[in-house]
C-alpha positions in Angstrom: 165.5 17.6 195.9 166.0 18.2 192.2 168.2 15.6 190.3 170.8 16.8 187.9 170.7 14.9 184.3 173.9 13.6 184.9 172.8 11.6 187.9 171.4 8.0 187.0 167.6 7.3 187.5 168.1 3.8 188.8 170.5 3.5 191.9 172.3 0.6 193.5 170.3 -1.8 195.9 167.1 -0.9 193.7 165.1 -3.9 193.3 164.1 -4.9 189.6 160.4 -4.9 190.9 160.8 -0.9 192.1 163.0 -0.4 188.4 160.2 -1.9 186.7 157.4 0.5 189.1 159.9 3.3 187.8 159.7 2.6 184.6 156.0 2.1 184.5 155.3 5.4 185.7 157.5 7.1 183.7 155.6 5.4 180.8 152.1 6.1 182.5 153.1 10.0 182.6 154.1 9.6 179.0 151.0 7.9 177.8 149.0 10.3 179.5 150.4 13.3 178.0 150.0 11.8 174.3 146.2 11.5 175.8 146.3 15.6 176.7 147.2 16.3 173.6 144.8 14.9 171.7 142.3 15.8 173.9 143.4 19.5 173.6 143.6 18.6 169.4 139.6 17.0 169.5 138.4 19.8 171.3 139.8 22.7 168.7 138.5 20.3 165.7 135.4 20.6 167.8 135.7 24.1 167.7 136.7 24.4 164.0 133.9 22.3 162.7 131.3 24.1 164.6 132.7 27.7 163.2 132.9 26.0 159.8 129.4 25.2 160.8 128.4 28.7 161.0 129.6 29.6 158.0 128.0 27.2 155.9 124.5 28.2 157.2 125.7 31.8 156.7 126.3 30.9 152.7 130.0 31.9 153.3 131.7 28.5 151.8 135.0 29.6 151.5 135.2 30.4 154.7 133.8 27.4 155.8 136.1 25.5 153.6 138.8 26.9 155.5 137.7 25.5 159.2 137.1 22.7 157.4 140.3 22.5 156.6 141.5 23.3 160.4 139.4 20.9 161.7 140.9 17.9 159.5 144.5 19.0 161.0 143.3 19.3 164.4 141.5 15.3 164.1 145.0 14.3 162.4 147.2 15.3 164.7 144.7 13.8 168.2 144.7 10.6 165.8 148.6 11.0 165.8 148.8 11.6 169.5 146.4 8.5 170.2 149.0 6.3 167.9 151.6 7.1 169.7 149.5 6.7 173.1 149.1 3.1 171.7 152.2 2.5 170.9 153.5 3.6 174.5 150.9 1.2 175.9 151.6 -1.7 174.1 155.3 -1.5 175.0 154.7 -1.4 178.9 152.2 -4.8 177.6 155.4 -6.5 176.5 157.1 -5.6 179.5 154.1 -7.2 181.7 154.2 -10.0 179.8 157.7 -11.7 180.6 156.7 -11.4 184.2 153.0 -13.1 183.9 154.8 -16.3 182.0 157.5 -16.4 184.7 154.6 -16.1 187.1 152.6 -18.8 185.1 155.7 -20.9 185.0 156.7 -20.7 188.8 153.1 -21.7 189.7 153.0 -24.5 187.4 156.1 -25.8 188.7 154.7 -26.0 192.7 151.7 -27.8 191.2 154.1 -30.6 190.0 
């Protein structure tokens, strides 16, 4: 069953604890994608700095100058990707967090 974008992702008599596992995965599948990406972006600064590699030892500088070059961009943008992984992680933190002092408060509470 496909939903339409119209349709809202949370629906009545949810819980807030299955919102919250929805919302958490939506954010793990986010994260994980930022982590793809700069995976994908390592590997082809990987690349690039091997061919620049090649060149060198060949005595062709410009050319490896230019993979250089590449290879830089390609690190930038995985270091970019990471950020934002980070980012994305540290939000669903925050979310955690309100629920372990509740917890922490509850418990404390009993012990009274």
């Amino acid at each position: 069953m496909r939903r339409l974008l119209s349709e809202p992702i949370f629906l009545k008599g949810m819980s807030m604890s299955d919102e919250n596992r929805m919302i958490e995965s939506a954010y793990a599948l986010h994260v994980s994608e930022y982590f793809r990406r700069a995976s994908e972006e390592l590997l082809h600064a990987y690349q690039r700095n091997k061919e620049a590699n090649r060149h060198h030892e060949a005595g062709a500088f410009k050319a490896a100058l230019h993979h250089v070059k590449l290879s830089k961009h390609h690190a930038f943008n995985a270091h970019e990707n990471l950020k934002e992984a980070l980012l994305i992680s540290e939000k669903i933190g925050q979310m955690d967090a309100p629920l372990g002092i509740r917890a922490n408060a509850q418990t404390s509470s009993h012990v009274q």
